[in-house]
PyMOL commands that place a pseudoatom at each C-alpha (Angstrom):
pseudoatom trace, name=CA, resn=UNK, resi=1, chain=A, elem=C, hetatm=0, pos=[38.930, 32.779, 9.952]
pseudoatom trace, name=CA, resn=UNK, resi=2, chain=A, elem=C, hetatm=0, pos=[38.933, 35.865, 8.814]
pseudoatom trace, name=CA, resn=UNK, resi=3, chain=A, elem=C, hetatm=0, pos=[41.502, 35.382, 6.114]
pseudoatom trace, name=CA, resn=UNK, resi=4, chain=A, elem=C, hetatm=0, pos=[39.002, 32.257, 4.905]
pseudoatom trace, name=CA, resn=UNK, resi=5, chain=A, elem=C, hetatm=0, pos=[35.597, 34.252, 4.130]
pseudoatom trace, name=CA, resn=UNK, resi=6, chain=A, elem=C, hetatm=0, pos=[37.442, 37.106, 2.183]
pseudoatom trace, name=CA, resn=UNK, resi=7, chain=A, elem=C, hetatm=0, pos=[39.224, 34.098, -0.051]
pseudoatom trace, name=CA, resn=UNK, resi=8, chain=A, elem=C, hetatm=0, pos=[35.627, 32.625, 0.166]
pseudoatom trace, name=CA, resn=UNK, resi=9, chain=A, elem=C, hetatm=0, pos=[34.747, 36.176, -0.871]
pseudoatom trace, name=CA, resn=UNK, resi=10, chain=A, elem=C, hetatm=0, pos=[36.902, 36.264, -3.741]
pseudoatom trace, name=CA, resn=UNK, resi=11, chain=A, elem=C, hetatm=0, pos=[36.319, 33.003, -5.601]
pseudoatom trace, name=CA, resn=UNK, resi=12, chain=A, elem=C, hetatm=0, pos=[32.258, 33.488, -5.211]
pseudoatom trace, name=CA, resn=UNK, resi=13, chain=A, elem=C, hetatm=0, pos=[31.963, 36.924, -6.443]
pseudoatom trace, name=CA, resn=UNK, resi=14, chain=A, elem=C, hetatm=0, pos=[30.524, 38.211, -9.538]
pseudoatom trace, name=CA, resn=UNK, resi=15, chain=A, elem=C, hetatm=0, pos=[30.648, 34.173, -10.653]
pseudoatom trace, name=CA, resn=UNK, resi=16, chain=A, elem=C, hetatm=0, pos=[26.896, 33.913, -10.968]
pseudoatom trace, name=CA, resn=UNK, resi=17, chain=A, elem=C, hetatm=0, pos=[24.252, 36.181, -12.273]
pseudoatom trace, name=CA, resn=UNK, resi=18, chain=A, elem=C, hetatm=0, pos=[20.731, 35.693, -12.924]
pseudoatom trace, name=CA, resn=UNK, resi=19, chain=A, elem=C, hetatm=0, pos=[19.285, 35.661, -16.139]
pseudoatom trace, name=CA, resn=UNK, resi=20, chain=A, elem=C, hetatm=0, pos=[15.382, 35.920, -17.436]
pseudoatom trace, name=CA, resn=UNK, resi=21, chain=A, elem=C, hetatm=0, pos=[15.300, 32.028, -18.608]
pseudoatom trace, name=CA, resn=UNK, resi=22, chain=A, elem=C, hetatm=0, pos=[12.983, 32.968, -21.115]
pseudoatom trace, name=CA, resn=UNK, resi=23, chain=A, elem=C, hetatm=0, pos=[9.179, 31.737, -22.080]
pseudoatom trace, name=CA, resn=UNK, resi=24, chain=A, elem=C, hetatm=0, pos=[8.077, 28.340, -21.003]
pseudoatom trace, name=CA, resn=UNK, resi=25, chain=A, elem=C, hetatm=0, pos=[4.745, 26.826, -20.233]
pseudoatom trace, name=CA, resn=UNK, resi=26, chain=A, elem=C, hetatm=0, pos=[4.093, 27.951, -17.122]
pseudoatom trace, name=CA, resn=UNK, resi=27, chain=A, elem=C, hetatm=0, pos=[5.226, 31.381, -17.828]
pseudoatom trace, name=CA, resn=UNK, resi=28, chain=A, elem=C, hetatm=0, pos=[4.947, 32.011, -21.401]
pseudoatom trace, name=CA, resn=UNK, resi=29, chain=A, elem=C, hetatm=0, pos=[5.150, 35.596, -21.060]
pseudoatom trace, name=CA, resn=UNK, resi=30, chain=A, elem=C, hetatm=0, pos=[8.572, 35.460, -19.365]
pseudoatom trace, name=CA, resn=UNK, resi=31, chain=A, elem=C, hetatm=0, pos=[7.644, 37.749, -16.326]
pseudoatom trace, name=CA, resn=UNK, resi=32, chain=A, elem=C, hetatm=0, pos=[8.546, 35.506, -13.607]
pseudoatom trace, name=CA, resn=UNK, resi=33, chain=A, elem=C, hetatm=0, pos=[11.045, 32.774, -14.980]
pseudoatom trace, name=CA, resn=UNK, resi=34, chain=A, elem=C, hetatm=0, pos=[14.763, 33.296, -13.924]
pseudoatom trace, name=CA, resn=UNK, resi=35, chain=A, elem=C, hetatm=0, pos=[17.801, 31.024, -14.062]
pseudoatom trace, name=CA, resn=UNK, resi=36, chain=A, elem=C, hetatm=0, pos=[21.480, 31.276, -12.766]
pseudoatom trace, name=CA, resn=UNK, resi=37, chain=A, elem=C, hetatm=0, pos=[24.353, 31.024, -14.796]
pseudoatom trace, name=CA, resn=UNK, resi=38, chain=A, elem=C, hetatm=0, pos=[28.160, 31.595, -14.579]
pseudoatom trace, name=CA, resn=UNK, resi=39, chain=A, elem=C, hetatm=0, pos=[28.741, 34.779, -15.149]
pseudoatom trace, name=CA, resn=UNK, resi=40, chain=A, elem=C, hetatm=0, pos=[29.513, 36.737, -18.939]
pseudoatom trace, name=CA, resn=UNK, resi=41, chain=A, elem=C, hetatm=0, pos=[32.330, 38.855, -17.320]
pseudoatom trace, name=CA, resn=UNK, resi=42, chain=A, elem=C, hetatm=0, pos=[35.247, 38.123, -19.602]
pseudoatom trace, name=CA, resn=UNK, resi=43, chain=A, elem=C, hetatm=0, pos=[37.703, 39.117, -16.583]
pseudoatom trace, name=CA, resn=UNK, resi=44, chain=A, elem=C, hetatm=0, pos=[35.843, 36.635, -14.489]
pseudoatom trace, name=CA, resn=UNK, resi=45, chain=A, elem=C, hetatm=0, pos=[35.878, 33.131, -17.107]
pseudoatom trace, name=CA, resn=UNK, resi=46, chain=A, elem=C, hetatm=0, pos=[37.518, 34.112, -20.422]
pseudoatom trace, name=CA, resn=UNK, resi=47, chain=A, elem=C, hetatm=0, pos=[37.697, 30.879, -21.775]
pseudoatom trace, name=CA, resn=UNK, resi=48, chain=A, elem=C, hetatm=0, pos=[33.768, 30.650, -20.973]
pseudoatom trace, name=CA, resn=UNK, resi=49, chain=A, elem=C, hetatm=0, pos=[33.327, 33.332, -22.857]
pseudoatom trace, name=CA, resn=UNK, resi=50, chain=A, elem=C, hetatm=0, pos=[34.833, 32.511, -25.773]
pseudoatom trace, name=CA, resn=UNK, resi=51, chain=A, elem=C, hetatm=0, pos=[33.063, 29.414, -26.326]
pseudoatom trace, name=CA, resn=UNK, resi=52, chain=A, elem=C, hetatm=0, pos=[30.250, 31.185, -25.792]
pseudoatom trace, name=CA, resn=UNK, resi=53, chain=A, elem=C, hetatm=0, pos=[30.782, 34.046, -28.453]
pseudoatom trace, name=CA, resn=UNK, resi=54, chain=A, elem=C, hetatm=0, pos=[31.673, 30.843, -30.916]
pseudoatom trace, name=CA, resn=UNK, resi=55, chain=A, elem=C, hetatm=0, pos=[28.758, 29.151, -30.302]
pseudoatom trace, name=CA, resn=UNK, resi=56, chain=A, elem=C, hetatm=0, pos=[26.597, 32.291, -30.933]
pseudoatom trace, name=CA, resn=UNK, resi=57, chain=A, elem=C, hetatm=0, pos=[28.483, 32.891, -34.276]
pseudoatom trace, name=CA, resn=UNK, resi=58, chain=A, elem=C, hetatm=0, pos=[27.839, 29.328, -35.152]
pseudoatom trace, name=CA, resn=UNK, resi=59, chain=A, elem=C, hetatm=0, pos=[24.499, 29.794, -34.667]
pseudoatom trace, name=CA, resn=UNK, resi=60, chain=A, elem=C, hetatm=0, pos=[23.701, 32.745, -36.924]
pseudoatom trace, name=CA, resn=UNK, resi=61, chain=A, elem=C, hetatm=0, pos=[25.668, 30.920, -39.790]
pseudoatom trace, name=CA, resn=UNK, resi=62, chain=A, elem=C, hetatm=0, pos=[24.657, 27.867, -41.697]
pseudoatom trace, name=CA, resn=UNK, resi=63, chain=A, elem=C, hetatm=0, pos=[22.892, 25.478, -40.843]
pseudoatom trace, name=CA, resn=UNK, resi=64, chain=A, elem=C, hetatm=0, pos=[25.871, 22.967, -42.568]
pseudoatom trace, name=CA, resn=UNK, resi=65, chain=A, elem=C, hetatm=0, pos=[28.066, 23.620, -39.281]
pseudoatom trace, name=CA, resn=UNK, resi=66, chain=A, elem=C, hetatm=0, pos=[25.756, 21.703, -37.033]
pseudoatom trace, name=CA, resn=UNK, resi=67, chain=A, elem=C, hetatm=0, pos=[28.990, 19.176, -36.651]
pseudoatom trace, name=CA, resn=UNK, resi=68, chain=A, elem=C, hetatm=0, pos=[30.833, 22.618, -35.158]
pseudoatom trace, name=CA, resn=UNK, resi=69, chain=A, elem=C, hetatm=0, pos=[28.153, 23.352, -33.281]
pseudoatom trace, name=CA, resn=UNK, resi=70, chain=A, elem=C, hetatm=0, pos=[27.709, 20.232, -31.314]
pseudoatom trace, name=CA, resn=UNK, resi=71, chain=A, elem=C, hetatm=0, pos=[31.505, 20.425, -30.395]
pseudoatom trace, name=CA, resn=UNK, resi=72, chain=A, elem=C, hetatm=0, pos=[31.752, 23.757, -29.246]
pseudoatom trace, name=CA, resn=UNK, resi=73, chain=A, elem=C, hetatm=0, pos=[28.073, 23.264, -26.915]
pseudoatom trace, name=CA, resn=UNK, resi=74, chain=A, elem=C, hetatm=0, pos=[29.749, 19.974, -25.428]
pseudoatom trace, name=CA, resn=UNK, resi=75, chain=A, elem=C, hetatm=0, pos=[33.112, 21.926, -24.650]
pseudoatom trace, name=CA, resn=UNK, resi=76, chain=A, elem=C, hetatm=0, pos=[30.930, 25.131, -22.995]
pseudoatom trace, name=CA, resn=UNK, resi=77, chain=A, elem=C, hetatm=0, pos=[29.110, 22.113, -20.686]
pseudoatom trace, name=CA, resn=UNK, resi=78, chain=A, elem=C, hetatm=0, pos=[32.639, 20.556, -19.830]
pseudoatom trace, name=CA, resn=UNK, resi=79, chain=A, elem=C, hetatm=0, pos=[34.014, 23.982, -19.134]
pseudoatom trace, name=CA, resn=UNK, resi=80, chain=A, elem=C, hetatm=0, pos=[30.724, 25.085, -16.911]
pseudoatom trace, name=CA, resn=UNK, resi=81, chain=A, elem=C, hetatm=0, pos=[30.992, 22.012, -14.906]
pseudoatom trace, name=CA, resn=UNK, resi=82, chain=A, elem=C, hetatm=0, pos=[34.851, 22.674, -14.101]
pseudoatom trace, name=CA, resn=UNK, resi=83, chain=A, elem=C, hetatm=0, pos=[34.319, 26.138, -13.107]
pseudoatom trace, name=CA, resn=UNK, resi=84, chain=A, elem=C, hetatm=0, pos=[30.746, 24.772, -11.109]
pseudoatom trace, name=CA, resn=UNK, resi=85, chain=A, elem=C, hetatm=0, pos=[32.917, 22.212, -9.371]
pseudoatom trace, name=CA, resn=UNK, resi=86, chain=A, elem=C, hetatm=0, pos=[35.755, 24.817, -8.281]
pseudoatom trace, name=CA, resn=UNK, resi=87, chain=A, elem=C, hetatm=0, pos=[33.030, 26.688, -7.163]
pseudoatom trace, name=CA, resn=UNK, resi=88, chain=A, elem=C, hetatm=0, pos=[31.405, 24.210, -4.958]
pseudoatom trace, name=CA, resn=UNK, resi=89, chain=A, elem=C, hetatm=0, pos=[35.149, 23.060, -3.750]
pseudoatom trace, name=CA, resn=UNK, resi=90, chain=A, elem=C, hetatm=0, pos=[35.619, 26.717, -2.778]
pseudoatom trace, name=CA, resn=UNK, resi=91, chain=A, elem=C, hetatm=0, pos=[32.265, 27.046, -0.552]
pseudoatom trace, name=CA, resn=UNK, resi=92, chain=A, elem=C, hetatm=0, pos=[32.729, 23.473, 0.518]
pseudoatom trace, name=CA, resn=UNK, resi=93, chain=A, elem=C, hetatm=0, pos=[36.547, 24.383, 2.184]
pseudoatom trace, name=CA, resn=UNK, resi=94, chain=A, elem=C, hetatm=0, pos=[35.169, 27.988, 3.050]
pseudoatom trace, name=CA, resn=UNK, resi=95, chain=A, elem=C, hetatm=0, pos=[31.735, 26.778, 4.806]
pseudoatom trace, name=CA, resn=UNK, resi=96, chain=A, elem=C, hetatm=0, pos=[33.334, 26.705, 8.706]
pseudoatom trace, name=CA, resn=UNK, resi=97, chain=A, elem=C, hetatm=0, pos=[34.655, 29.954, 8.528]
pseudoatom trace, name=CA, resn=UNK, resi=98, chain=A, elem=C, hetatm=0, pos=[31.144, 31.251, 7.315]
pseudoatom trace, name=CA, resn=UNK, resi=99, chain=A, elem=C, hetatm=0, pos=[29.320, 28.893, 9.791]
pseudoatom trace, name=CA, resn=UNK, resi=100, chain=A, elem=C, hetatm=0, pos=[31.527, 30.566, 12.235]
pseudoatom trace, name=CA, resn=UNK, resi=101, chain=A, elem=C, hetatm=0, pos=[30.808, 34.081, 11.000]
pseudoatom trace, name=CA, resn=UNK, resi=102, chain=A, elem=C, hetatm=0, pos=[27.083, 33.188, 10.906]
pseudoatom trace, name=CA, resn=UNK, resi=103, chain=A, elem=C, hetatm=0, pos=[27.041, 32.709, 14.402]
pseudoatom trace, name=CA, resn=UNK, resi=104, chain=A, elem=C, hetatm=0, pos=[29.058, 35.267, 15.495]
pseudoatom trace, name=CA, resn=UNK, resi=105, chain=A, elem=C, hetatm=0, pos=[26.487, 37.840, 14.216]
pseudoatom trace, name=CA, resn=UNK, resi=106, chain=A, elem=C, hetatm=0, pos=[23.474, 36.251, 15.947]
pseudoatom trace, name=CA, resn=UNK, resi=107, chain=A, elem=C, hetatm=0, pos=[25.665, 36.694, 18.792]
pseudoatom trace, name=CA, resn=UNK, resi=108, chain=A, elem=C, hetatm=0, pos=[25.618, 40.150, 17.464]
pseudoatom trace, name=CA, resn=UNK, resi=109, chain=A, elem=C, hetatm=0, pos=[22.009, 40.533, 16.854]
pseudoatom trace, name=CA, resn=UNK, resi=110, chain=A, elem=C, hetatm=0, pos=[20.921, 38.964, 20.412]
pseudoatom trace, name=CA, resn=UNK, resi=111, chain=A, elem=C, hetatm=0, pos=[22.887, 41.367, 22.110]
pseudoatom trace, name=CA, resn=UNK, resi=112, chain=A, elem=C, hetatm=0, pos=[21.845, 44.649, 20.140]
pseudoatom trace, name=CA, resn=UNK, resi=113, chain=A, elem=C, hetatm=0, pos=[18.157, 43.206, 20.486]
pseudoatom trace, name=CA, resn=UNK, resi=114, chain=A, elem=C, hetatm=0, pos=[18.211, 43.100, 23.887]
pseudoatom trace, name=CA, resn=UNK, resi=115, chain=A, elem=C, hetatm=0, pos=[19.986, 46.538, 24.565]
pseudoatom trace, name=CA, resn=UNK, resi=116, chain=A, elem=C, hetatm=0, pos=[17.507, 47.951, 22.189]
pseudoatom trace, name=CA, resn=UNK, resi=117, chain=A, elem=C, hetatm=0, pos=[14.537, 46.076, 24.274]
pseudoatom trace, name=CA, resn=UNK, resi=118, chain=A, elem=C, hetatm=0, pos=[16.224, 47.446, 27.519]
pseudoatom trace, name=CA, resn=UNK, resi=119, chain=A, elem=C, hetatm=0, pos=[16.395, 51.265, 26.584]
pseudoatom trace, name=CA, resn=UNK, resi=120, chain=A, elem=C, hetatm=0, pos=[12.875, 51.262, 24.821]
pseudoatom trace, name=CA, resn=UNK, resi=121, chain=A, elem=C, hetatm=0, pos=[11.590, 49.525, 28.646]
pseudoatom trace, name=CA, resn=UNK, resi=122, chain=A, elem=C, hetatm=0, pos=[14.285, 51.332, 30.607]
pseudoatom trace, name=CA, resn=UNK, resi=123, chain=A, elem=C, hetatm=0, pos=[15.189, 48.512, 32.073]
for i in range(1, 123): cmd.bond("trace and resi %d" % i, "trace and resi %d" % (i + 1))
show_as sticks, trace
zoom trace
C-alpha cells in the first residue's frame, strides 16, 4: 500500500497549479477569482508547453494566422484532456491505498486524542 500512494504521489505532483483566472463579472477586480490548470513546468508536460508557447506567439502576430491559431488551441485542448484523463486514471487506481491511509491516521488521531485527553485529566 505503501508502494501505491508514493506512485500516487508521483504522478499527482506539481501537475496542477492555481492560477488568478482573471476579471469577470462577479469579480471584475480579479481579487478573488482562481482557476486550476496543468501545470507550466516544462519537466512536468513538455509537449504542453510547447503548444502553449506557440499559441502565445501566434497571438502577438497577425491577425492573418487565425487558421494557425485555431489548430494549435484545438491540439492544447486534446493534449490537456489526455494528460487530465491520465491523471484521473492515476487517482482512480491509487484511491484504496489513500482510503486506506486516510483511515489509518484517524486511527492515529483517535488514539493521540485520547492520550492527550487522559494526561491533561490524569486519568
Amino acid at each position: 500500500t505503501i508502494d501505491g500512494l508514493i506512485e500516487l504521489y508521483r504522478s499527482l505532483s506539481g501537475a496542477v497549479e492555481i492560477v488568478r483566472s482573471g476579471p469577470s463579472l462577479s469579480d471584475p477586480y480579479n481579487r478573488f477569482s482562481y482557476v486550476f490548470r496543468l501545470s507550466s513546468d516544462d519537466a512536468r508536460f513538455p509537449d504542453l508547453n510547447k503548444l502553449r508557447r506557440k499559441e502565445e506567439t501566434l497571438l502577438r502576430a497577425d491577425s492573418n494566422k487565425s487558421q494557425q491559431l485555431a489548430v494549435v488551441q484545438n491540439e492544447i485542448s486534446v493534449v490537456s484532456n489526455l494528460i487530465t484523463r491520465r491523471l484521473i486514471t492515476s487517482m482512480i487506481n491509487g484511491a484504496q491505498d489513500a482510503g486506506r491511509g486516510v483511515q489509518a491516521l484517524t486511527r492515529l488521531d483517535t488514539i493521540f486524542a485520547r492520550a492527550s485527553y487522559g494526561l491533561e485529566w490524569h486519568c
